[in-house]
Biotite code that builds the C-alpha atoms (Angstrom):
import biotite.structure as struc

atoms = struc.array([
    struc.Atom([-35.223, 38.902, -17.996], chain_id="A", res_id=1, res_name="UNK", atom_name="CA", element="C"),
    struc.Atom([-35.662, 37.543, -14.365], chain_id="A", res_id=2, res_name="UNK", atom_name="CA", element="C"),
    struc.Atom([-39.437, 37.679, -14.770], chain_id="A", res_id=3, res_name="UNK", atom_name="CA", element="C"),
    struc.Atom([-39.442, 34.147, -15.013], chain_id="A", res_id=4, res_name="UNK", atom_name="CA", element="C"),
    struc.Atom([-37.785, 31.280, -12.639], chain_id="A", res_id=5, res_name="UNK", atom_name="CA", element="C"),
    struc.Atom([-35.932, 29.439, -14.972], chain_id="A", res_id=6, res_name="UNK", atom_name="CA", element="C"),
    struc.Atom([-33.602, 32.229, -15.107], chain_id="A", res_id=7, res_name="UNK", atom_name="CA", element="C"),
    struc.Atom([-32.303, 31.769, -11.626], chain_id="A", res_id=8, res_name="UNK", atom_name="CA", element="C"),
    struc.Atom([-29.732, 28.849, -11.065], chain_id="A", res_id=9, res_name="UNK", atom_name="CA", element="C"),
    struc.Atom([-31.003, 25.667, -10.028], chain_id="A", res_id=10, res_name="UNK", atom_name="CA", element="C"),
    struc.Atom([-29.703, 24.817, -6.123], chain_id="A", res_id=11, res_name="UNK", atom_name="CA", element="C"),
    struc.Atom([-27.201, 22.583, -5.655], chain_id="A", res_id=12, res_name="UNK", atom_name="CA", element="C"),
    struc.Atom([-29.196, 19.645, -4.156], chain_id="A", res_id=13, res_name="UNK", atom_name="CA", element="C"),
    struc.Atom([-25.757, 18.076, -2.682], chain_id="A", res_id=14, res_name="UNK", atom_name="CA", element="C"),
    struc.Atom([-24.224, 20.498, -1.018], chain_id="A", res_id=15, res_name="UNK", atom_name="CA", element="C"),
    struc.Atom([-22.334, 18.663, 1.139], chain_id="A", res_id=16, res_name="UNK", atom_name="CA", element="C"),
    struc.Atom([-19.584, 17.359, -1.442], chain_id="A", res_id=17, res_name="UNK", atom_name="CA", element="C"),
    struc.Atom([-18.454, 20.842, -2.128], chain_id="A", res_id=18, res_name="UNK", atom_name="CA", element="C"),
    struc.Atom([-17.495, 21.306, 2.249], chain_id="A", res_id=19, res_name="UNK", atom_name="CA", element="C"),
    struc.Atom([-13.689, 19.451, 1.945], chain_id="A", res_id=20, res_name="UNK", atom_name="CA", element="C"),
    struc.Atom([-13.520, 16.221, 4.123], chain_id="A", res_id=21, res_name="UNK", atom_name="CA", element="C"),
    struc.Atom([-11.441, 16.515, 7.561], chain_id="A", res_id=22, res_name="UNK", atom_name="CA", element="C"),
    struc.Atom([-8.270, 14.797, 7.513], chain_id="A", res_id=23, res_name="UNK", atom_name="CA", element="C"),
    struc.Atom([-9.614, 12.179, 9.780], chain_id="A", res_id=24, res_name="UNK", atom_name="CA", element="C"),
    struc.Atom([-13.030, 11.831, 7.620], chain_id="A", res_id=25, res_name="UNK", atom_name="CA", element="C"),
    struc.Atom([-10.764, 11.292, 4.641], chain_id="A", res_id=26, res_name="UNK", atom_name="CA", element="C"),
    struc.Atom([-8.280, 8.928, 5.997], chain_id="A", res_id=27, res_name="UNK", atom_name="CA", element="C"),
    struc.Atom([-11.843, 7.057, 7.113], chain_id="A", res_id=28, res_name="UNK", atom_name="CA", element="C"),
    struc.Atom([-12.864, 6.705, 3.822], chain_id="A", res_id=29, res_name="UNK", atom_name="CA", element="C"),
    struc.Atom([-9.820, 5.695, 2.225], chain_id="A", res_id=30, res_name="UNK", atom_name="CA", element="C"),
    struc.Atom([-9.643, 2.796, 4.805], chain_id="A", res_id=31, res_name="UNK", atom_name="CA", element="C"),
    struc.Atom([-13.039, 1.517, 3.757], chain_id="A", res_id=32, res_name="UNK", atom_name="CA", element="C"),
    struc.Atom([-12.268, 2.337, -0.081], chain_id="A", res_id=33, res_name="UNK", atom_name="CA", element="C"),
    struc.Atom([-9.377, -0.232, 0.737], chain_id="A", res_id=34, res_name="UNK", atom_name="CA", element="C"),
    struc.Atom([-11.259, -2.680, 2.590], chain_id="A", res_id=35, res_name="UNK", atom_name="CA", element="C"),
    struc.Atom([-13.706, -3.243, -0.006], chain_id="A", res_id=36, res_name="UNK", atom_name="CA", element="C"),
    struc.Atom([-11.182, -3.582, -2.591], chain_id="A", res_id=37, res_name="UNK", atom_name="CA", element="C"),
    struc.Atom([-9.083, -6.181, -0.690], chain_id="A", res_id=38, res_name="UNK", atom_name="CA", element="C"),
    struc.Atom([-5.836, -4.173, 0.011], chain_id="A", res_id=39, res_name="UNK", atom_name="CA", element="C"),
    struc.Atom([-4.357, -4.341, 3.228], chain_id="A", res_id=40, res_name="UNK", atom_name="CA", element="C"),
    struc.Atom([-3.145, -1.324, 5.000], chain_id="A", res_id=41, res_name="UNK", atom_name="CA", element="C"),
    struc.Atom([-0.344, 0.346, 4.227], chain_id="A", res_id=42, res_name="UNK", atom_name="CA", element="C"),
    struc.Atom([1.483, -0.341, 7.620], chain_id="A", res_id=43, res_name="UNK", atom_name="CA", element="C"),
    struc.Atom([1.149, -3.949, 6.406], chain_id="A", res_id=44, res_name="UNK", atom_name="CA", element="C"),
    struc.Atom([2.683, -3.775, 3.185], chain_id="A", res_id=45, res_name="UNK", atom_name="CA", element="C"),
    struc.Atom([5.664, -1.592, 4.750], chain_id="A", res_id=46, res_name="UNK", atom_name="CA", element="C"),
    struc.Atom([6.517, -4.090, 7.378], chain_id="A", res_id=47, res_name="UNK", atom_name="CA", element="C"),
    struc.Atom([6.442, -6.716, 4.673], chain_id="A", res_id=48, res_name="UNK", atom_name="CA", element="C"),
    struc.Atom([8.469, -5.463, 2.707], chain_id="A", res_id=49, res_name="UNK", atom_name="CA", element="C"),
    struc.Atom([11.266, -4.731, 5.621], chain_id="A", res_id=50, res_name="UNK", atom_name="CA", element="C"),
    struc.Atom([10.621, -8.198, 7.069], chain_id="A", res_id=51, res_name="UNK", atom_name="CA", element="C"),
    struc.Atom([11.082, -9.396, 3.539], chain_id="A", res_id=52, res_name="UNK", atom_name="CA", element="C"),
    struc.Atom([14.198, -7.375, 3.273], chain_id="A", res_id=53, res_name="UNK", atom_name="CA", element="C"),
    struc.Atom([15.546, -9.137, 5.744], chain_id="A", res_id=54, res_name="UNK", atom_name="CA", element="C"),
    struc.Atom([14.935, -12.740, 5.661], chain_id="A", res_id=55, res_name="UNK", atom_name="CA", element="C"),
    struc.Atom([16.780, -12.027, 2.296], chain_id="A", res_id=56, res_name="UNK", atom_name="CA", element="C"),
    struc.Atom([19.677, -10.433, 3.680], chain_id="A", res_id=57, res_name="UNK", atom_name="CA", element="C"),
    struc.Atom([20.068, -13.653, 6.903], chain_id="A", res_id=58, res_name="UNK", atom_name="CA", element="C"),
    struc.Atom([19.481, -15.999, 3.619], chain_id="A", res_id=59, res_name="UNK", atom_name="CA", element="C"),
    struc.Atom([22.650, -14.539, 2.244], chain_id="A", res_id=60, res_name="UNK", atom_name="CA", element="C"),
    struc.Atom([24.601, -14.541, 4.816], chain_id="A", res_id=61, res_name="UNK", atom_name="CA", element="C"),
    struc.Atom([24.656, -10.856, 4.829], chain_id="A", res_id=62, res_name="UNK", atom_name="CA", element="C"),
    struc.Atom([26.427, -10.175, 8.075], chain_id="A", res_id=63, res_name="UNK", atom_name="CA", element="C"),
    struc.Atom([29.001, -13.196, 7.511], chain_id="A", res_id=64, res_name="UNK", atom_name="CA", element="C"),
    struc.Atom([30.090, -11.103, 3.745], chain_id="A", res_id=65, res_name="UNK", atom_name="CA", element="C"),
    struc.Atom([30.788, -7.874, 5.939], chain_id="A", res_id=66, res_name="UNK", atom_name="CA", element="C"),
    struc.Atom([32.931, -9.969, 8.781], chain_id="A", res_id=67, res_name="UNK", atom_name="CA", element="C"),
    struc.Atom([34.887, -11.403, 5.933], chain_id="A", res_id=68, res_name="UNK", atom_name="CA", element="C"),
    struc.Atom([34.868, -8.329, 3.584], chain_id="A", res_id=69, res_name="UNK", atom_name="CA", element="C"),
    struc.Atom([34.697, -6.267, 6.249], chain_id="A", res_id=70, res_name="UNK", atom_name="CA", element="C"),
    struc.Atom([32.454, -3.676, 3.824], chain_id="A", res_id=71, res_name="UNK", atom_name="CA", element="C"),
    struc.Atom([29.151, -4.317, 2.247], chain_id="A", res_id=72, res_name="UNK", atom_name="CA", element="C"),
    struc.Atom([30.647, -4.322, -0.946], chain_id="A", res_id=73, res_name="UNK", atom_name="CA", element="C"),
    struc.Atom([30.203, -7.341, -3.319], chain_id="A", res_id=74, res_name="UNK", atom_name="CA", element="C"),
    struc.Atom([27.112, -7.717, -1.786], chain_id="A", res_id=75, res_name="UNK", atom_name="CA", element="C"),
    struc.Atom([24.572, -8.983, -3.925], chain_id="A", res_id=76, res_name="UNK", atom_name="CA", element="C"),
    struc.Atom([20.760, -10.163, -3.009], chain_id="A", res_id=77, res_name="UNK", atom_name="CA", element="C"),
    struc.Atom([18.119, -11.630, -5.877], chain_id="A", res_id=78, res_name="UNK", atom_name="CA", element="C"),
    struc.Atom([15.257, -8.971, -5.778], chain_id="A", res_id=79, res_name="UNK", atom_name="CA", element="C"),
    struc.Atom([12.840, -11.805, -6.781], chain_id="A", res_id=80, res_name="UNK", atom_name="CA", element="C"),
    struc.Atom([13.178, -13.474, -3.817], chain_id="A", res_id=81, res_name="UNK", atom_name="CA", element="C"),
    struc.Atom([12.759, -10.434, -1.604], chain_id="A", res_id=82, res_name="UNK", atom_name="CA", element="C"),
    struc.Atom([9.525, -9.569, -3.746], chain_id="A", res_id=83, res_name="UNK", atom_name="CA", element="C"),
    struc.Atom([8.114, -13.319, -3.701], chain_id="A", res_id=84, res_name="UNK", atom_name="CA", element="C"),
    struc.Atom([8.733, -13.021, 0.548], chain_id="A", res_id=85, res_name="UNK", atom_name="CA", element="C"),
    struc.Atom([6.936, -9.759, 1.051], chain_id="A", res_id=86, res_name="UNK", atom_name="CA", element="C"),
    struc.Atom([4.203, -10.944, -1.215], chain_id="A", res_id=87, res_name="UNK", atom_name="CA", element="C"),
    struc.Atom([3.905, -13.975, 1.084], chain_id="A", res_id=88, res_name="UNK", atom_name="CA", element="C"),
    struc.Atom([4.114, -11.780, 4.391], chain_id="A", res_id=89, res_name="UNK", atom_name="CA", element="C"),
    struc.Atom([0.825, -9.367, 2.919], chain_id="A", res_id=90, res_name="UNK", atom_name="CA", element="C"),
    struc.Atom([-1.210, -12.458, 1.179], chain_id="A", res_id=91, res_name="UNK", atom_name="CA", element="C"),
    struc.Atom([-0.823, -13.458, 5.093], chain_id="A", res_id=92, res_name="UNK", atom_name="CA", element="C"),
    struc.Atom([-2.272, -10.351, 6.534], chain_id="A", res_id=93, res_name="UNK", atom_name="CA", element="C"),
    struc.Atom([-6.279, -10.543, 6.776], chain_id="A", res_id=94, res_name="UNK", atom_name="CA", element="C"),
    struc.Atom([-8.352, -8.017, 5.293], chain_id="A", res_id=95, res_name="UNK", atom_name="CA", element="C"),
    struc.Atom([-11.862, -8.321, 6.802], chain_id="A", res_id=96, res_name="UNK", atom_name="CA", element="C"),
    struc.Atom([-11.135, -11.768, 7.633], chain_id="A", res_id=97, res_name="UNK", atom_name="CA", element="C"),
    struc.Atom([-10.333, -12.901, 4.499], chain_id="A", res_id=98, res_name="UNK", atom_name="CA", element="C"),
    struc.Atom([-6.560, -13.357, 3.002], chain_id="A", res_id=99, res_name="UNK", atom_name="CA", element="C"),
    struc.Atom([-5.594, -10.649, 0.600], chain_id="A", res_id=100, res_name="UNK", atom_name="CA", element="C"),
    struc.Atom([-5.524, -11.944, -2.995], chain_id="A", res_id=101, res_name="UNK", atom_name="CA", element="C"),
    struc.Atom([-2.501, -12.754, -4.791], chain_id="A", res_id=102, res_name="UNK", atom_name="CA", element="C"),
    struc.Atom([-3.305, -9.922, -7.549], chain_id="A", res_id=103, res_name="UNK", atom_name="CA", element="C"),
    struc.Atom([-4.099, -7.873, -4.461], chain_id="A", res_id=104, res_name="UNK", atom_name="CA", element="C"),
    struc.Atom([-0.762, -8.462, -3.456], chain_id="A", res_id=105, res_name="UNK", atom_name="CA", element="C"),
    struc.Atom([1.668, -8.004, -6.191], chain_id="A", res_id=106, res_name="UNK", atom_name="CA", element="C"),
    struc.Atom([-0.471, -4.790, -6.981], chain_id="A", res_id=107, res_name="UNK", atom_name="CA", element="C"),
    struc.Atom([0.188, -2.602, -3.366], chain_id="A", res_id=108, res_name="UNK", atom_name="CA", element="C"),
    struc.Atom([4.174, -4.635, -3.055], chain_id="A", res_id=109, res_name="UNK", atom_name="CA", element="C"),
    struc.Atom([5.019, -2.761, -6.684], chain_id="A", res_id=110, res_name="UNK", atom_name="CA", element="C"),
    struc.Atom([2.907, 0.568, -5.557], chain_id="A", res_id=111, res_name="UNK", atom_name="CA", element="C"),
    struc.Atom([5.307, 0.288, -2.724], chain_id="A", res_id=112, res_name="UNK", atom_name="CA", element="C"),
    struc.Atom([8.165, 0.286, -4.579], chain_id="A", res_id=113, res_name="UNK", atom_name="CA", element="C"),
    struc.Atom([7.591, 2.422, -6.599], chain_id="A", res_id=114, res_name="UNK", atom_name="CA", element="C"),
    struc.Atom([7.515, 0.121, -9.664], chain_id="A", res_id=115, res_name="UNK", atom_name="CA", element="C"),
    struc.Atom([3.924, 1.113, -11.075], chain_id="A", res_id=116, res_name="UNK", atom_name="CA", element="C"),
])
């Protein structure tokens, strides 16, 4: 029976993808998988979003409703508008030099929150 070769497994020629990645390695190439897709990092789309957040919020006066409520309550902001500002603040940010697309865009905002 193991007269011949061809009974014997072949070798795994690429080893190396069965040793698991470091956490560094891995967050490495996830930054690079993200740079050549366009997407701007994660940090970015966070403080977007917040900054977004709260443009919307001095728009609407948010702090003159609680003086004169004196609660939040009531309180009401338009969730487009805080989407179409945080979309503005990451097609801003640079990804290798170039502006992050508009698809780009709307695509890591609604990862972000969670609406994909």
């Amino acid at each position: 029976m193991f007269d011949r070769i061809e009974a014997f497994p072949k070798p795994d020629d690429n080893f190396a993808k069965h040793i698991p990645l470091s956490p560094a390695e891995r967050k490495r190439v996830e930054r690079a998988n993200r740079r050549k897709a366009g997407l701007p990092d994660p940090r970015v789309v966070d403080a977007a979003v917040a900054t977004a957040m709260a443009e919307a919020l001095h728009a609407a006066d948010f702090r003159g409703h609680c003086v004169r409520r004196g609660s939040v309550a009531g309180m009401t902001l338009d969730v487009e508008d805080v989407m179409r500002r945080a979309i503005a603040h990451v097609r801003a940010a640079k990804v290798q030099d170039g502006q992050v697309s508009r698809a780009a865009a709307h695509q890591v905002i609604a990862q972000r929150l969670r609406l994909v």
